[in-house]
Structure formats: structure tokens, C-alpha cells
PyMOL Python script that loads the backbone (N, CA, C, O; Angstrom):
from pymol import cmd

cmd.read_pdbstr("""\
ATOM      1  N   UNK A   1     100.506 155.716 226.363  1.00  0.00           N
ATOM      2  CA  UNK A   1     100.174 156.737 225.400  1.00  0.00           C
ATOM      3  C   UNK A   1      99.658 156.139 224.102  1.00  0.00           C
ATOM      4  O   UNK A   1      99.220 156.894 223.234  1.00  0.00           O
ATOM      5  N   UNK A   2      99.691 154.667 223.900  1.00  0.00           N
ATOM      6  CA  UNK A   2      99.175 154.226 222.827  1.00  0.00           C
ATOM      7  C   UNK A   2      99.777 153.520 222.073  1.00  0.00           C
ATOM      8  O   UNK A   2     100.964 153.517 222.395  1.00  0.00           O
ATOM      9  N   UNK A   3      99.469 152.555 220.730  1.00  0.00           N
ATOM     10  CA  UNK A   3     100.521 151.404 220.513  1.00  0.00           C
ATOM     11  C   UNK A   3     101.212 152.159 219.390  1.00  0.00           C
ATOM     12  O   UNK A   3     100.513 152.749 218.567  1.00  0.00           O
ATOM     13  N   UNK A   4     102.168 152.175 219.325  1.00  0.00           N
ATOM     14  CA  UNK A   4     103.472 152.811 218.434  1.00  0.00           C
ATOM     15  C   UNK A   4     104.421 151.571 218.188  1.00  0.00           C
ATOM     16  O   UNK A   4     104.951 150.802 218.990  1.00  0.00           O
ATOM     17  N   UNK A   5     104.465 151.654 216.437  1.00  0.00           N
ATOM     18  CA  UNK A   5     105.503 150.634 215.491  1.00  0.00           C
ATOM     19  C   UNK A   5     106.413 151.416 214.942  1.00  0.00           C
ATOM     20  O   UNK A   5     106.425 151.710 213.746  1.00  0.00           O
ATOM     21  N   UNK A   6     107.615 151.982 216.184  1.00  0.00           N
ATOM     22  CA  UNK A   6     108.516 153.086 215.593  1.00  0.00           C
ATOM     23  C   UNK A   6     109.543 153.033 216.510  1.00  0.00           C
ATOM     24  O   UNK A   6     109.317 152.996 217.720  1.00  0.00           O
ATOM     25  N   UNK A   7     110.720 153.026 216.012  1.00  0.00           N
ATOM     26  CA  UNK A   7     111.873 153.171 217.180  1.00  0.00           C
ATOM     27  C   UNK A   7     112.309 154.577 217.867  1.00  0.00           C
ATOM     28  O   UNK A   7     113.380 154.598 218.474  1.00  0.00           O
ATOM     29  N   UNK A   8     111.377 155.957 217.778  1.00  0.00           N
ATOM     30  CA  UNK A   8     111.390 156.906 218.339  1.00  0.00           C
ATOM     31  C   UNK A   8     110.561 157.593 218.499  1.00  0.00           C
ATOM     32  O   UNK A   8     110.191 158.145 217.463  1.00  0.00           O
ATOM     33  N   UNK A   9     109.913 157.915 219.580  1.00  0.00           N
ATOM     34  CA  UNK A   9     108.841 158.678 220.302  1.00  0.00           C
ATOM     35  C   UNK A   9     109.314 159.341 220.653  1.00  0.00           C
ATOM     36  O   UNK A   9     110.512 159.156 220.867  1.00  0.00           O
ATOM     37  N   UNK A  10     108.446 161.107 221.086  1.00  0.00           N
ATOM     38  CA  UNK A  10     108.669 162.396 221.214  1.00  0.00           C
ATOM     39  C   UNK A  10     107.587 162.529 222.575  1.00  0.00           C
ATOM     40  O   UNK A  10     106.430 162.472 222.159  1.00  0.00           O
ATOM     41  N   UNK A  11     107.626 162.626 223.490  1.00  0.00           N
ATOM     42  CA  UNK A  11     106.773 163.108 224.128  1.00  0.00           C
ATOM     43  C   UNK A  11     106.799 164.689 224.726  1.00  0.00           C
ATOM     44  O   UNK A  11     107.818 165.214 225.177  1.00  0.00           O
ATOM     45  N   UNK A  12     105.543 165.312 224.645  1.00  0.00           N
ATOM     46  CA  UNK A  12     105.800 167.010 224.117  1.00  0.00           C
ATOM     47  C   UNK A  12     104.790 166.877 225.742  1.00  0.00           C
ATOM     48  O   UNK A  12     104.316 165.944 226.390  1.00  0.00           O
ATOM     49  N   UNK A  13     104.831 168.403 225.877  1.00  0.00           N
ATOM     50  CA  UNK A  13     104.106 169.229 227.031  1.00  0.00           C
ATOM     51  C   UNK A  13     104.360 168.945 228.377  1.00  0.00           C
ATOM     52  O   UNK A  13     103.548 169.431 229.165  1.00  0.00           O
ATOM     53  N   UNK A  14     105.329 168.245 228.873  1.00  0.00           N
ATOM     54  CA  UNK A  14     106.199 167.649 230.186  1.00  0.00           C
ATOM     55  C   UNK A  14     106.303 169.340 230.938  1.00  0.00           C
ATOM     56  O   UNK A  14     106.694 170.344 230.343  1.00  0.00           O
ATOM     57  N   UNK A  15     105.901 169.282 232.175  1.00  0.00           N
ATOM     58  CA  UNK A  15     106.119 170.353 233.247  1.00  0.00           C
ATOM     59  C   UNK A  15     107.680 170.241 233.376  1.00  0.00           C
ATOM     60  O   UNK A  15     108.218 169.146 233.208  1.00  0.00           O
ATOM     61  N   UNK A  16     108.515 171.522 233.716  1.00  0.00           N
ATOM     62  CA  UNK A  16     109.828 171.726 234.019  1.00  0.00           C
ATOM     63  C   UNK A  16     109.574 171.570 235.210  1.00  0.00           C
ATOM     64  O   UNK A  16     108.589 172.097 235.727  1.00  0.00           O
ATOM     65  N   UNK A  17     110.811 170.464 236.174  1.00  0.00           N
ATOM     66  CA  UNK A  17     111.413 169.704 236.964  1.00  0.00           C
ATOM     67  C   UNK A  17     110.233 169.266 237.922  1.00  0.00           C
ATOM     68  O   UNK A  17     109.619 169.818 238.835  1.00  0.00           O
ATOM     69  N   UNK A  18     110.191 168.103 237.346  1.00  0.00           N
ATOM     70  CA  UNK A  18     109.335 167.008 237.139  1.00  0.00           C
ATOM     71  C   UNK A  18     109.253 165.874 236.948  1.00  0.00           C
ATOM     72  O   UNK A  18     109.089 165.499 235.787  1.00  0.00           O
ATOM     73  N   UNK A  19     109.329 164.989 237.934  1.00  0.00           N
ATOM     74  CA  UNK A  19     109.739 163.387 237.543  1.00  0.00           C
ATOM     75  C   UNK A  19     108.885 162.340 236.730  1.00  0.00           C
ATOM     76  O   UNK A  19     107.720 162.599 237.033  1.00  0.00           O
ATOM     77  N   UNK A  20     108.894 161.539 236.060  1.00  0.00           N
ATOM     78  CA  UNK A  20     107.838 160.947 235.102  1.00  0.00           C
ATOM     79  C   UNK A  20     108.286 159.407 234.954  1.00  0.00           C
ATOM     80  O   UNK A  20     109.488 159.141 234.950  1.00  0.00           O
ATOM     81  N   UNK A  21     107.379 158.458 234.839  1.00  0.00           N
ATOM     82  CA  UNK A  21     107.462 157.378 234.930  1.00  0.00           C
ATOM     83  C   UNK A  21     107.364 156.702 233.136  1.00  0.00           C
ATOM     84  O   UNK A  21     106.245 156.794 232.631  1.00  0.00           O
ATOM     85  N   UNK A  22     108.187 156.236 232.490  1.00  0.00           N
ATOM     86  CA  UNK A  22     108.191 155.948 231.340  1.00  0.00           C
ATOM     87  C   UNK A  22     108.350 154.389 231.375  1.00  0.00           C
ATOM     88  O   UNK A  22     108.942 153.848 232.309  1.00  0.00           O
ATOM     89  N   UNK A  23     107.762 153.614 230.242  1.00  0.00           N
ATOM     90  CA  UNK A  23     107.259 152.318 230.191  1.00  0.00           C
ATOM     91  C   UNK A  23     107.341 151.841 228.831  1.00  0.00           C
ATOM     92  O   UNK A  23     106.464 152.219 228.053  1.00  0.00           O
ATOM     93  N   UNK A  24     108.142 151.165 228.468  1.00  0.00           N
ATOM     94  CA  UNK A  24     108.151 150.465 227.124  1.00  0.00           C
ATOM     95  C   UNK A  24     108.016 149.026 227.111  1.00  0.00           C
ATOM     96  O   UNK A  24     108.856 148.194 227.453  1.00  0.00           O
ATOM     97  N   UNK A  25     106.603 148.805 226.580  1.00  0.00           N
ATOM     98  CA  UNK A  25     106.198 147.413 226.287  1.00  0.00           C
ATOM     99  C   UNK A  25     106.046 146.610 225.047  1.00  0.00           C
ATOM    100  O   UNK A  25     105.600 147.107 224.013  1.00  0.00           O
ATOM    101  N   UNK A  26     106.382 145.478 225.139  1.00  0.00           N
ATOM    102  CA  UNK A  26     106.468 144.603 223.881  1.00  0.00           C
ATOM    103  C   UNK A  26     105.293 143.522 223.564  1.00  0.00           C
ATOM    104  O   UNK A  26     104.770 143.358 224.666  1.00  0.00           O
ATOM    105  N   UNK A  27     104.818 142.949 222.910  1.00  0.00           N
ATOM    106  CA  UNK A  27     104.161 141.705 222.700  1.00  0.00           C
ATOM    107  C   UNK A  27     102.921 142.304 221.816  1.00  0.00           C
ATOM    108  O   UNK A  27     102.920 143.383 221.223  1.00  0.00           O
ATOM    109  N   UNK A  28     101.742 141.226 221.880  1.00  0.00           N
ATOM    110  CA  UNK A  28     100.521 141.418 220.792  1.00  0.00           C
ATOM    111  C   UNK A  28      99.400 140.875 221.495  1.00  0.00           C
ATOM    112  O   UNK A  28      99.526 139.779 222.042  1.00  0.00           O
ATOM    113  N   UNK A  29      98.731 141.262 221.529  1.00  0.00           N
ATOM    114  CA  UNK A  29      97.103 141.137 221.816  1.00  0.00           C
ATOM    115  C   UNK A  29      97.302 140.314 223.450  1.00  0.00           C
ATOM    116  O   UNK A  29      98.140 141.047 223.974  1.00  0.00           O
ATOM    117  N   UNK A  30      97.084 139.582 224.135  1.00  0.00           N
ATOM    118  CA  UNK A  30      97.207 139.558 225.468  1.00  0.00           C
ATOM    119  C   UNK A  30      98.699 139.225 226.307  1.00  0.00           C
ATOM    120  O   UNK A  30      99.068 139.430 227.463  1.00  0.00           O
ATOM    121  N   UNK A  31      99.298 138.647 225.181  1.00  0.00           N
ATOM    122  CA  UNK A  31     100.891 138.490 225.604  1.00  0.00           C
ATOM    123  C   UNK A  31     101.331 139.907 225.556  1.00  0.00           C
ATOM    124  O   UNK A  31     101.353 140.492 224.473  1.00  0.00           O
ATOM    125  N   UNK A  32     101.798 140.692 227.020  1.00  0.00           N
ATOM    126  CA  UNK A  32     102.141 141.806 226.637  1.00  0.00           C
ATOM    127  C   UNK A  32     103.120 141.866 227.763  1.00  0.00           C
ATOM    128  O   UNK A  32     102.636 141.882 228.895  1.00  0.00           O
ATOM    129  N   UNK A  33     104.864 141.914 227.593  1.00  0.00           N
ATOM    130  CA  UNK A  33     105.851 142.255 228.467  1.00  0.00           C
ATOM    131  C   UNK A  33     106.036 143.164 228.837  1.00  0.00           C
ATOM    132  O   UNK A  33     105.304 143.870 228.144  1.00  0.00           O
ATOM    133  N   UNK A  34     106.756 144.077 229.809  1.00  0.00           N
ATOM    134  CA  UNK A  34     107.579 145.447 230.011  1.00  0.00           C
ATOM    135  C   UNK A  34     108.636 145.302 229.276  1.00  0.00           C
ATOM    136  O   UNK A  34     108.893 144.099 229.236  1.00  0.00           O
ATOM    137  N   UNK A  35     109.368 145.893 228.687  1.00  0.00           N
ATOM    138  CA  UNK A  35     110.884 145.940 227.895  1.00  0.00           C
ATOM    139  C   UNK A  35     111.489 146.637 228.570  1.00  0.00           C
ATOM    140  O   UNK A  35     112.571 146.190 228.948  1.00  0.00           O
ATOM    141  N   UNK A  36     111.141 147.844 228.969  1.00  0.00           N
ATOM    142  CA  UNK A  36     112.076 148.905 229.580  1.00  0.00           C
ATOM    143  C   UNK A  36     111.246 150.082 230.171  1.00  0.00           C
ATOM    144  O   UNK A  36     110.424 150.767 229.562  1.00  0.00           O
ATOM    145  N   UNK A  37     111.742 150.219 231.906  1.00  0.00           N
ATOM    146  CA  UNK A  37     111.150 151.181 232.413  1.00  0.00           C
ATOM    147  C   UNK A  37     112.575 152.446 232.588  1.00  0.00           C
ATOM    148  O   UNK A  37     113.760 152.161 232.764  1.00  0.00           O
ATOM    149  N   UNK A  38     112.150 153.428 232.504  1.00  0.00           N
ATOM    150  CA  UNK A  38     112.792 154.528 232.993  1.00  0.00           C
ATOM    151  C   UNK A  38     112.291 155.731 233.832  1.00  0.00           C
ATOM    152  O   UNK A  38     111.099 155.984 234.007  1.00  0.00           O
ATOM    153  N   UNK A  39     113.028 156.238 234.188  1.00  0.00           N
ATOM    154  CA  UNK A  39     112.437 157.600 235.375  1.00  0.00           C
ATOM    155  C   UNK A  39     113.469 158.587 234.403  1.00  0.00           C
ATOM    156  O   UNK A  39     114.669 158.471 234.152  1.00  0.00           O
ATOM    157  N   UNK A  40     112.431 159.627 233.969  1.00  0.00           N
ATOM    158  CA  UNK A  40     112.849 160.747 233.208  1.00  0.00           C
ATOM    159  C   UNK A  40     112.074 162.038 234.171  1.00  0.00           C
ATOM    160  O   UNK A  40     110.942 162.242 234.610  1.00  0.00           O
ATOM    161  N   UNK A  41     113.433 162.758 234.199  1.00  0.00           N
ATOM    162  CA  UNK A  41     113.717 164.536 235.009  1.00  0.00           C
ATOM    163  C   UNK A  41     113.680 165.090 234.113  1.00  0.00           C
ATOM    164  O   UNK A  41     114.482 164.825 233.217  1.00  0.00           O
ATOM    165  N   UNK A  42     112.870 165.955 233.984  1.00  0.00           N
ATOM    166  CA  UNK A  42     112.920 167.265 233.248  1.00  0.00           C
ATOM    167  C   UNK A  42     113.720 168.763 234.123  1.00  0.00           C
ATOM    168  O   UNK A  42     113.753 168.984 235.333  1.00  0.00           O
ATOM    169  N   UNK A  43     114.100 169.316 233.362  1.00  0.00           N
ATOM    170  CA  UNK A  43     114.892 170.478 233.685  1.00  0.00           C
ATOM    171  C   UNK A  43     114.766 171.579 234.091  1.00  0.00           C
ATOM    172  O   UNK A  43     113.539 171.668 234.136  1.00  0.00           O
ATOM    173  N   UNK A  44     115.274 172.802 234.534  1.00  0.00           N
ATOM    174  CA  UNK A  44     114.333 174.022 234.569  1.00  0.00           C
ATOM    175  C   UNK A  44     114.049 174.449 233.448  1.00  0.00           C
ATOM    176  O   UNK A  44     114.846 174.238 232.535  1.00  0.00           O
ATOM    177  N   UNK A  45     113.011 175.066 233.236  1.00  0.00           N
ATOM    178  CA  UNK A  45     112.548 176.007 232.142  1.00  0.00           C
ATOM    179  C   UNK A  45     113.400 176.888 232.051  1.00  0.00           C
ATOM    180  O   UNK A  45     113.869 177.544 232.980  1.00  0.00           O
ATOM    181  N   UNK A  46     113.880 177.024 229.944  1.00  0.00           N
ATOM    182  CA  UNK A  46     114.600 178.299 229.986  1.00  0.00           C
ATOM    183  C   UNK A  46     113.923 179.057 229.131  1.00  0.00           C
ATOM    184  O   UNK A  46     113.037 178.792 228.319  1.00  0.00           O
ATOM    185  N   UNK A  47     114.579 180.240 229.490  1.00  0.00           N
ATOM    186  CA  UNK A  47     113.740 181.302 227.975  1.00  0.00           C
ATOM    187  C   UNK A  47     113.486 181.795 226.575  1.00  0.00           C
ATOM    188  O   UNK A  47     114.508 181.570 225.925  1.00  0.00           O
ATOM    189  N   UNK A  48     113.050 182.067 226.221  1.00  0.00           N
ATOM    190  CA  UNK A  48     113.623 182.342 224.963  1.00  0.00           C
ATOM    191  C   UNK A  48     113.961 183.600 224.541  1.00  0.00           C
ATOM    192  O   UNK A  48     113.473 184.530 225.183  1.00  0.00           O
ATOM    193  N   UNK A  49     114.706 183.865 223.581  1.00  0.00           N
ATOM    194  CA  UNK A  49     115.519 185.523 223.174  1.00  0.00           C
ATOM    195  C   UNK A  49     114.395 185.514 222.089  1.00  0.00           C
ATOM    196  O   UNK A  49     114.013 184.427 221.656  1.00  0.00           O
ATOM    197  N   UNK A  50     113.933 186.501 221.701  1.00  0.00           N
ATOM    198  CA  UNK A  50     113.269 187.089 220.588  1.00  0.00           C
ATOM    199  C   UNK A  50     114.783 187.804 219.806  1.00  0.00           C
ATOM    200  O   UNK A  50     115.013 188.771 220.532  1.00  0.00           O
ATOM    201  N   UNK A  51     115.794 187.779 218.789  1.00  0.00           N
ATOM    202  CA  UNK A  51     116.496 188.722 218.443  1.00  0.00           C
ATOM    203  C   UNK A  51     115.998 189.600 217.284  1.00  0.00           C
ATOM    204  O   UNK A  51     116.632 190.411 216.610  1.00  0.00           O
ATOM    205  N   UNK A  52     114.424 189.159 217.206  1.00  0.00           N
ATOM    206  CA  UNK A  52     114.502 190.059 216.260  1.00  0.00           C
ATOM    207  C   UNK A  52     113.554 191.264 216.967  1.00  0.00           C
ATOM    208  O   UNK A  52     112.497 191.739 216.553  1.00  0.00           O
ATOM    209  N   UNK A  53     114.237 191.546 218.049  1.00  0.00           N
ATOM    210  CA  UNK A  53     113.218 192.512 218.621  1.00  0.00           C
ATOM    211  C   UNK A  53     114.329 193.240 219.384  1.00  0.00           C
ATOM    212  O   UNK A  53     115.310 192.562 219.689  1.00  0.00           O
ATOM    213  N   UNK A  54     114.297 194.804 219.803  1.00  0.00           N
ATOM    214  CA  UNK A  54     115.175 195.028 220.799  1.00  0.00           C
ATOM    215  C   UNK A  54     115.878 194.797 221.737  1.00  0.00           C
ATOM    216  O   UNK A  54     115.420 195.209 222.803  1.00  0.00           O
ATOM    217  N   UNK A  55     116.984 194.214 221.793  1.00  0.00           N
ATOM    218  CA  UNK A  55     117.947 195.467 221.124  1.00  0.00           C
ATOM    219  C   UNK A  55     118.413 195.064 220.281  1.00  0.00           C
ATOM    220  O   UNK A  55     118.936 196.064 219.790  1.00  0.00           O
ATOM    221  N   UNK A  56     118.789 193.791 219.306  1.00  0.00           N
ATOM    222  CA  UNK A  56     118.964 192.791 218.709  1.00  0.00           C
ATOM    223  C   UNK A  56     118.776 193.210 217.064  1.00  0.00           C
ATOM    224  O   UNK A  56     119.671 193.485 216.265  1.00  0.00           O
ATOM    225  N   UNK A  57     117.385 193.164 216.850  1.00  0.00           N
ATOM    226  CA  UNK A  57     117.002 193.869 215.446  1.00  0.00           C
ATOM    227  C   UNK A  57     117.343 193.245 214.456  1.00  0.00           C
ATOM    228  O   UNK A  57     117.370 193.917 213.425  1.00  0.00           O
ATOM    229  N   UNK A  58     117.770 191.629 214.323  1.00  0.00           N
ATOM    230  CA  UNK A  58     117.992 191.048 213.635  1.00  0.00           C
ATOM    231  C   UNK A  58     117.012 190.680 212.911  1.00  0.00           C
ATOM    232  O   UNK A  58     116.027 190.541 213.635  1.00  0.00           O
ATOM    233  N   UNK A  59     116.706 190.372 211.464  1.00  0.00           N
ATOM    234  CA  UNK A  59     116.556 190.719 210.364  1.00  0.00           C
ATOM    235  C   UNK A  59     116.697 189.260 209.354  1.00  0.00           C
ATOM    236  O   UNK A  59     117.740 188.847 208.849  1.00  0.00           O
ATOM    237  N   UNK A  60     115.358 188.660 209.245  1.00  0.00           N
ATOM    238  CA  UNK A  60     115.186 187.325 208.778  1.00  0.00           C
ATOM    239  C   UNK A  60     114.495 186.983 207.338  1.00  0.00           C
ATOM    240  O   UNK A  60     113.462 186.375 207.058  1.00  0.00           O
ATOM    241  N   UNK A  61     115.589 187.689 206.459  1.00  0.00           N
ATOM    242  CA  UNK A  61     114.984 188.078 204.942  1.00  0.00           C
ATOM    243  C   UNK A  61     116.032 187.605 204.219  1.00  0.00           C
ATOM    244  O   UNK A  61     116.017 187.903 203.025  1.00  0.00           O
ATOM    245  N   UNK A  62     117.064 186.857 204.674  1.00  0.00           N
ATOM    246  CA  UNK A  62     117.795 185.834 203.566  1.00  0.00           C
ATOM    247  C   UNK A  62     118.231 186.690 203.274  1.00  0.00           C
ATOM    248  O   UNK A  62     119.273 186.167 202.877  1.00  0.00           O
ATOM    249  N   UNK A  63     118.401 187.897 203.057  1.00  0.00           N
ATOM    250  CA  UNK A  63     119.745 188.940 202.745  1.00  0.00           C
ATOM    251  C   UNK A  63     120.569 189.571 203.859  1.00  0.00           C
ATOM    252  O   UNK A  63     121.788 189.732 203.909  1.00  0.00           O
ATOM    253  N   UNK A  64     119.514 189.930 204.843  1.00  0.00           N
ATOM    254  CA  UNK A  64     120.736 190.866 206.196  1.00  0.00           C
ATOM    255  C   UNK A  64     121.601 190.108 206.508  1.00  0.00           C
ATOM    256  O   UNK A  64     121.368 188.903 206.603  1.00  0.00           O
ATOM    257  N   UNK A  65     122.768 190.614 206.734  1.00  0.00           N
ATOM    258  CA  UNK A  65     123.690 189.306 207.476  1.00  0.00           C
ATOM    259  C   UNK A  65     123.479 190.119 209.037  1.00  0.00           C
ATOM    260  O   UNK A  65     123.491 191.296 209.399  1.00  0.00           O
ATOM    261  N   UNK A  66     123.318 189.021 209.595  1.00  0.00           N
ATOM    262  CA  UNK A  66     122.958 189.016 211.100  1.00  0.00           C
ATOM    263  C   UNK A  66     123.868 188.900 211.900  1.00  0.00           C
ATOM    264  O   UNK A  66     123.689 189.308 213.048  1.00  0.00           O
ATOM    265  N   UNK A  67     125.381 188.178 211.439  1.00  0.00           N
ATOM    266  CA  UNK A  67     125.951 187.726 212.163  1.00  0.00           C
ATOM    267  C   UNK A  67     126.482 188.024 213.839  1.00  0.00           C
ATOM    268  O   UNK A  67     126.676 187.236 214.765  1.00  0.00           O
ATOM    269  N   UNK A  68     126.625 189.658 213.738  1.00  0.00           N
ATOM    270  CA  UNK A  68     126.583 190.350 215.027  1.00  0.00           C
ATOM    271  C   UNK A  68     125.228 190.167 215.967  1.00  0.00           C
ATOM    272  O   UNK A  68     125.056 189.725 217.103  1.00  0.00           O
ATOM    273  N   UNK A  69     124.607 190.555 215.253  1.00  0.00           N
ATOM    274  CA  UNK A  69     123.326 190.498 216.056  1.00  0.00           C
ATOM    275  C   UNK A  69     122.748 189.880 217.091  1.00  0.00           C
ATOM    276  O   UNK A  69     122.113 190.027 218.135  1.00  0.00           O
ATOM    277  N   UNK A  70     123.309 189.024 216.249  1.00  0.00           N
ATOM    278  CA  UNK A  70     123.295 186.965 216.944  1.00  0.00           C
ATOM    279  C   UNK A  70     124.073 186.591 217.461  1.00  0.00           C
ATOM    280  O   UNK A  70     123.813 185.540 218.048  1.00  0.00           O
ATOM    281  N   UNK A  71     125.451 187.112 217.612  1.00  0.00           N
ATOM    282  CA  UNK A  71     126.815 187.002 218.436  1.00  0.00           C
ATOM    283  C   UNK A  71     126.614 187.590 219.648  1.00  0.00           C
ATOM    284  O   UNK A  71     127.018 187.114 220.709  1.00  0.00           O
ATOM    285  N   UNK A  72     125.572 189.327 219.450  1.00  0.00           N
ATOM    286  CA  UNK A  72     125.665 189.523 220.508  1.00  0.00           C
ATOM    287  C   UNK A  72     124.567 189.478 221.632  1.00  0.00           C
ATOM    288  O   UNK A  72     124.481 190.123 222.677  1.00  0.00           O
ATOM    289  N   UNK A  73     123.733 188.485 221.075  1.00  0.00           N
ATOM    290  CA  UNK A  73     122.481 187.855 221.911  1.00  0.00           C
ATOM    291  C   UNK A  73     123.243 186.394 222.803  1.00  0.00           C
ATOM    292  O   UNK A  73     123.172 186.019 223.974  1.00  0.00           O
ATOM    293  N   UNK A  74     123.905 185.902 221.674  1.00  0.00           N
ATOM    294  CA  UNK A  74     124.146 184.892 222.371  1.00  0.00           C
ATOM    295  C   UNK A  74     125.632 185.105 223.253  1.00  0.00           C
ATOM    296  O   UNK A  74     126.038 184.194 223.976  1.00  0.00           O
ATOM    297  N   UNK A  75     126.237 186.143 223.141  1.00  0.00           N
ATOM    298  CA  UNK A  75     127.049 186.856 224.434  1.00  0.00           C
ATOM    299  C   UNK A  75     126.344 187.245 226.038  1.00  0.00           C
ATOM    300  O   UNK A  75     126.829 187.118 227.162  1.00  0.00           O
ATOM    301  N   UNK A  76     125.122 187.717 225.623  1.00  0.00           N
ATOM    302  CA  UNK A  76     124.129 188.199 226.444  1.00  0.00           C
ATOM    303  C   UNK A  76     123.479 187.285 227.457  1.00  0.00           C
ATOM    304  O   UNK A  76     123.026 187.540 228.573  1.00  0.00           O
ATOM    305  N   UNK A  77     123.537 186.358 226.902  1.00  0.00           N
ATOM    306  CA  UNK A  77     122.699 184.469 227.439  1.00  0.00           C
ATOM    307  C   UNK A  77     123.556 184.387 228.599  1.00  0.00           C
ATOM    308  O   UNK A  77     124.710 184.789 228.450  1.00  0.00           O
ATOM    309  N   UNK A  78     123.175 183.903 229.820  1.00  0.00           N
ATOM    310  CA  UNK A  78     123.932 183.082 230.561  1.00  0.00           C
ATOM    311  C   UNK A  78     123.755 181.444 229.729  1.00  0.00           C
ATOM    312  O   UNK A  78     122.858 180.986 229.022  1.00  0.00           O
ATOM    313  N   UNK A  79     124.782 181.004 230.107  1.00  0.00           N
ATOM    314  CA  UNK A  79     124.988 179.127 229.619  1.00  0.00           C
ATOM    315  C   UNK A  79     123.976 178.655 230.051  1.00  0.00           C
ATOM    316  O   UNK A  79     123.559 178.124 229.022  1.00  0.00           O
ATOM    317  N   UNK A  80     122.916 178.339 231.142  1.00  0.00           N
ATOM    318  CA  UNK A  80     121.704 177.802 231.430  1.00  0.00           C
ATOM    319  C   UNK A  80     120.577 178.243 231.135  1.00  0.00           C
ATOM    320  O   UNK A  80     119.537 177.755 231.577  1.00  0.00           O
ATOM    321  N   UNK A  81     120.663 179.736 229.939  1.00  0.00           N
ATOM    322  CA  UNK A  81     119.426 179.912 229.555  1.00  0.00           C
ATOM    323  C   UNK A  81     119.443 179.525 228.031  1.00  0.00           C
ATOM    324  O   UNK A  81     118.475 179.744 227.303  1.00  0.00           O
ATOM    325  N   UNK A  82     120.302 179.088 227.708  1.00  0.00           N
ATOM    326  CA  UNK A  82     120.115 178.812 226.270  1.00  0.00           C
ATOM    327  C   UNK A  82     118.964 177.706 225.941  1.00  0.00           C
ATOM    328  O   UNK A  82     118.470 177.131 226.911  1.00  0.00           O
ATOM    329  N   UNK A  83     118.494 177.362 224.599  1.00  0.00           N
ATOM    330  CA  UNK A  83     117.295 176.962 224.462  1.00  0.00           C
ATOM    331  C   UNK A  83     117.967 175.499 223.881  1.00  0.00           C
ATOM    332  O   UNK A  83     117.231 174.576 223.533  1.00  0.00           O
TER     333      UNK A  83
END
""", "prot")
cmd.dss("prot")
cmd.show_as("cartoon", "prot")
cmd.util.cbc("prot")
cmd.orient("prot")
């Protein structure tokens, strides 16, 4: 993906459950090692709650207190759809 001088990379747009071959290399101009390979799984896709939409109606103006709102969305979630 390109030469990176950083101890953390993000890699974005990965298909849900999906195996991927990851490669971390070291050195400079033709001296160039592997450091570390890994095999990274991605997960199923989960969804997302809109709460500020029916039935929810929660309310993102730094004054409503939401707290129900949002208690009872995230009552609503099964545990494997959370985000």
C-alpha cells in the first residue's frame, strides 16, 4: 500500500468475511526484509441504528437529554449487531 514512517496504519474499505494477506516490511532502497506477515478475517457486517429517526427520536442539540432514547435502542440491538 505504500512506504509509511508510522507505527499505525488504518486500512479502510475491507469486504465483510474476508481473508487478507498483510505484510510488514523493513529496510531502504534495495535492502528490503519482511518483518511481519499476518492473515487478517474480517467479520460479518453489522448495521447501523439511525436513533434519531423512528421510533427513537433522539435529539442531537446539546440540550435534549436522550438518555432513554439511547437505552432503549441499545436494548433493541441484539449483541452482534452493535457497531
Amino acid at each position: 500500500m505504500g512506504n509509511k514512517n508510522r507505527t499505525h496504519y488504518t486500512v479502510e474499505n475491507l469486504n465483510p468475511e474476508q481473508t487478507y494477506q498483510a505484510e510488514v516490511k523493513r529496510g531502504k532502497g534495495n535492502k528490503e526484509e519482511t518483518f511481519l506477515k499476518r492473515e487478517i478475517v474480517t467479520g460479518k457486517e453489522k448495521g447501523r441504528l439511525d436513533i434519531t429517526k423512528a421510533p427513537y427520536f433522539a435529539v442531537g442539540d446539546g440540550k435534549t437529554m436522550n438518555t432513554e432514547r439511547i437505552q432503549r435502542a441499545i436494548d433493541d440491538c441484539q449483541k452482534d449487531q452493535l457497531v
